[in-house]
C-alpha distance (Angstrom), angle and dihedral (degrees) to the residues before:
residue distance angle dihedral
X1 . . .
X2 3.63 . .
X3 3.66 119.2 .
X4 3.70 112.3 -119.4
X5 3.72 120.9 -111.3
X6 3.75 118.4 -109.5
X7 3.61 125.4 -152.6
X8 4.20 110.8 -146.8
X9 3.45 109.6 -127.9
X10 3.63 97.2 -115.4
X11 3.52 107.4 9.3
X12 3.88 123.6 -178.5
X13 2.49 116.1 -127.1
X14 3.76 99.0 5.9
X15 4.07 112.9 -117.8
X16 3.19 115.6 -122.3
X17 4.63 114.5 -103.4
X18 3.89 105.6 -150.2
X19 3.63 109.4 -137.7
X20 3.78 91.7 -105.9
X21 4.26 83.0 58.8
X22 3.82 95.6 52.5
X23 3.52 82.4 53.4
X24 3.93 95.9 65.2
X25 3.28 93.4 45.2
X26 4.06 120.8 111.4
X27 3.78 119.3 -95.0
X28 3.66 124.6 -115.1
X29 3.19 144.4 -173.7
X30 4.02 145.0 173.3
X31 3.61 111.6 -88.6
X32 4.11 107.8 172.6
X33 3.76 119.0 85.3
X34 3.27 135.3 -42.0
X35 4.61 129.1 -142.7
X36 3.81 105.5 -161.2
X37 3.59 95.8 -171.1
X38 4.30 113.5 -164.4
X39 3.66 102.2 159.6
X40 3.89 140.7 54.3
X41 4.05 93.3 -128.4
X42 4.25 80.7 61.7
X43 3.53 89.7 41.6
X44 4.05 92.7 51.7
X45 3.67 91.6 46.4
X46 4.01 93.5 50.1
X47 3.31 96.3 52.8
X48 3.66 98.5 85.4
X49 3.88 84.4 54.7
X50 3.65 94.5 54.6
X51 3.71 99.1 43.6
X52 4.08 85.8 49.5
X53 3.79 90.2 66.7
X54 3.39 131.1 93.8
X55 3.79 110.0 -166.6
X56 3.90 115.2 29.1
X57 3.51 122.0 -175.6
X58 4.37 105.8 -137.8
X59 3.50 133.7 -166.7
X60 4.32 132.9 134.3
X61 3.20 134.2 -155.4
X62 3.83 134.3 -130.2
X63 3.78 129.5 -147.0
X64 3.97 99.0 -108.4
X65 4.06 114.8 -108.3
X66 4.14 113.2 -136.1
X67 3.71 89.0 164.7
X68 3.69 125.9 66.0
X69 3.73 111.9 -117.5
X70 4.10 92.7 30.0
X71 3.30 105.3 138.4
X72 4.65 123.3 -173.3
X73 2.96 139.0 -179.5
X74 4.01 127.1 -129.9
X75 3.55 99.8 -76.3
X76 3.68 94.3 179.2
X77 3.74 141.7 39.7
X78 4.07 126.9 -157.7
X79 3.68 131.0 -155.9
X80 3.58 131.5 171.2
X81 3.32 119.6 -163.1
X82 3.95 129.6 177.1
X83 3.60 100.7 -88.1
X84 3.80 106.3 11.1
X85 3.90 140.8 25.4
X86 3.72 122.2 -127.6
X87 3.71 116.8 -159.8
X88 3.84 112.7 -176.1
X89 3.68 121.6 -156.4
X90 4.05 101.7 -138.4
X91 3.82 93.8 -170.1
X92 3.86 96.1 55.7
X93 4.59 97.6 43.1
X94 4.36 104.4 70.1
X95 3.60 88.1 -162.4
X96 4.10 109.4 56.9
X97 3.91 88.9 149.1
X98 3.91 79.5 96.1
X99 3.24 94.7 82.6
X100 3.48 93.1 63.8
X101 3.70 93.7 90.9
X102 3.71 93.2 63.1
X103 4.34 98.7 33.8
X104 3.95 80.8 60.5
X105 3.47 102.0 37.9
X106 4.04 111.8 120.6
X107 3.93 83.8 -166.7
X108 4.25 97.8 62.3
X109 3.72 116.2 49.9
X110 3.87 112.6 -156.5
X111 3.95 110.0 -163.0
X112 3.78 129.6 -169.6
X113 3.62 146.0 142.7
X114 3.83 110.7 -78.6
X115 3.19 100.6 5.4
X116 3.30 103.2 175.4
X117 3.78 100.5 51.5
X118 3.96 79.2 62.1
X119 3.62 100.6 55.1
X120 3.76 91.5 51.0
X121 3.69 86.1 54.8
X122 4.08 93.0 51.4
X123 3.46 85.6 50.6
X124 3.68 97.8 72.5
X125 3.81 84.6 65.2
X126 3.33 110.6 26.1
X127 3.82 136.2 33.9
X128 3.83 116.1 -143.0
X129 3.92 138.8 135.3
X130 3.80 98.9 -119.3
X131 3.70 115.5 -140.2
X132 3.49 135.2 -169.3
X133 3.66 104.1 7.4
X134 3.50 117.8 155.2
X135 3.61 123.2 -154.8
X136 3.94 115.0 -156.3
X137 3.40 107.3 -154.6
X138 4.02 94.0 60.6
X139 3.97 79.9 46.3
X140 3.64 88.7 51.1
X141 3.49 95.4 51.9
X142 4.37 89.6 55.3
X143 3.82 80.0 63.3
X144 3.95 99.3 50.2
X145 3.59 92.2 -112.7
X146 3.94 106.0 137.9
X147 4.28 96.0 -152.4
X148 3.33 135.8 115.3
X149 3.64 119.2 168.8
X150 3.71 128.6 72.8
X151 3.67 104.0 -108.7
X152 3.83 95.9 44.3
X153 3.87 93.2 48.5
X154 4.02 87.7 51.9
X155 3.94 81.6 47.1
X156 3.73 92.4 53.9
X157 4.02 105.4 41.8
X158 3.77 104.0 18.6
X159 3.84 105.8 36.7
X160 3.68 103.9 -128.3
X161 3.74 137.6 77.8
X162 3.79 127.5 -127.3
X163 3.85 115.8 -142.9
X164 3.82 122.6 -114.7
X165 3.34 101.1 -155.3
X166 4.30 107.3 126.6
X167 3.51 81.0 39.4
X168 4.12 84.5 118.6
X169 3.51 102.4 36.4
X170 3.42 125.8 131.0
X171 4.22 99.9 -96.9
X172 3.67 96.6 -176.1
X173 3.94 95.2 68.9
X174 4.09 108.6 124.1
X175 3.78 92.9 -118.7
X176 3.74 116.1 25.0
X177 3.97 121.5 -126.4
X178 4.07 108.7 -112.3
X179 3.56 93.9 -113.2
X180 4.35 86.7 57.3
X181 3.43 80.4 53.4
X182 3.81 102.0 48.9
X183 4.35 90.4 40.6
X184 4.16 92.9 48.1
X185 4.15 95.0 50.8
X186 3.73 91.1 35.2
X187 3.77 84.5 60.8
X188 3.65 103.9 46.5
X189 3.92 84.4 40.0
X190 3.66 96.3 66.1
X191 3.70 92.9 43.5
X192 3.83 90.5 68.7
X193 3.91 84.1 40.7
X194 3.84 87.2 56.3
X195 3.65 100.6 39.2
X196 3.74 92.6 52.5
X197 4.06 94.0 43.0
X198 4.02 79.8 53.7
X199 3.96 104.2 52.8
X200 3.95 90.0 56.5
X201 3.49 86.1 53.1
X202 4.23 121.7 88.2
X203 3.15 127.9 -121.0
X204 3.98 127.9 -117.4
X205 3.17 99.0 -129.9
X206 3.79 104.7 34.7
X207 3.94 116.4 -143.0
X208 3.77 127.7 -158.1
X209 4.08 89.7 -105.8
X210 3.76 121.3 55.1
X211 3.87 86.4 -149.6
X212 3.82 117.7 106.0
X213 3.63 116.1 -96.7
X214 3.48 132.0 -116.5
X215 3.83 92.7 -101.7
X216 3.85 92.7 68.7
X217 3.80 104.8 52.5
X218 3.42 132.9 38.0
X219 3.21 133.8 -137.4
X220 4.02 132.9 166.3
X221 3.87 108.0 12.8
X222 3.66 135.1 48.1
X223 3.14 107.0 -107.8
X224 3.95 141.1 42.2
């Protein structure tokens, strides 16, 4: 039988898992509570949460395209905090500007794969100067770990892999099926995971400051 592939806890730099590794890998998946949040007088009462957080874990998710020229909207938003995950349903709240408080708050970093991409998709609902958003894979790279997505990273520093399988579901349903539930705070789960498995790591190329640099987050335009 072949042995199963350990990741090290902090490994530097990271080896590099081969798909066919990732796959032998245990499963995991978040297990601690979950906000489904469907209405702006939820929304207006979490925000207090959210903006008392200092790490959140971010990602959306996009109703999937099969036809060329389909174009959606974020229909959902993901945040991870330390004890619970908050997924907002963007489609069902009229008044999303409230999140602008925490998307431009220097106090709450929100970190995710891709980061970027995201934020120009918020944009075509919202308008807000995002601040202190972290994007992992540049942060990866600091740490000579050549990753990107979400599942390998988790494969590389944490040692499991997290399945990928409502990835293509249809997010803009009015009440989402558990499993869309279970994929979407899974995901923004093991972005806080990652993030926080990264910042005791040290960087390659060691700077005077321990703090990130300005080529991992972003923080007044669009686009990296």
């Amino acid at each position: 039988m072949k042995q199963q592939p350990q990741a090290p806890s902090h490994p530097y730099p990271a080896p590099v898992l081969s798909k066919a590794d990732i796959n032998l890998l245990p499963l995991k998946k978040y297990e601690g509570p979950v906000a489904v949040i469907a209405d702006d007088e939820t929304l207006r009462r979490t925000m207090p949460e959210l903006l008392a957080e200092k790490i959140l874990g971010f990602d959306i998710e996009i109703r999937p395209s099969f036809k060329v020229g389909d174009h959606f909207s974020p229909a959902l938003l993901q945040l991870a905090g330390k004890k619970k995950v908050f997924l907002v349903q963007l489609k069902k709240v009229k008044h999303v500007h409230v999140l602008d408080a925490l998307f431009s708050d220097d106090r709450v970093i929100k970190t995710g794969v891709a980061v970027s991409g995201d934020i120009e998709k918020l944009h075509e609902i919202m308008d807000f100067a995002p601040v202190a958003f972290i994007d992992l894979g540049k942060m990866a790279a600091k740490k000579g770990i050549k990753a990107n997505g979400v599942r390998t990273l988790a494969a590389q520093l944490l040692g499991f892999r997290i399945s990928k399988g409502a990835q293509c579901s249809n997010w803009e349903r009015s009440e989402l099926a558990s499993a869309q539930i279970l994929y979407a705070a899974t995901d923004a789960w093991v972005c806080r995971e990652i993030y926080l498995s990264l910042e005791k790591m040290p960087d390659i190329k060691a700077k005077s400051s321990p703090n990130l640099s300005d080529s991992d987050s972003v923080s007044v335009s669009k686009a990296d």
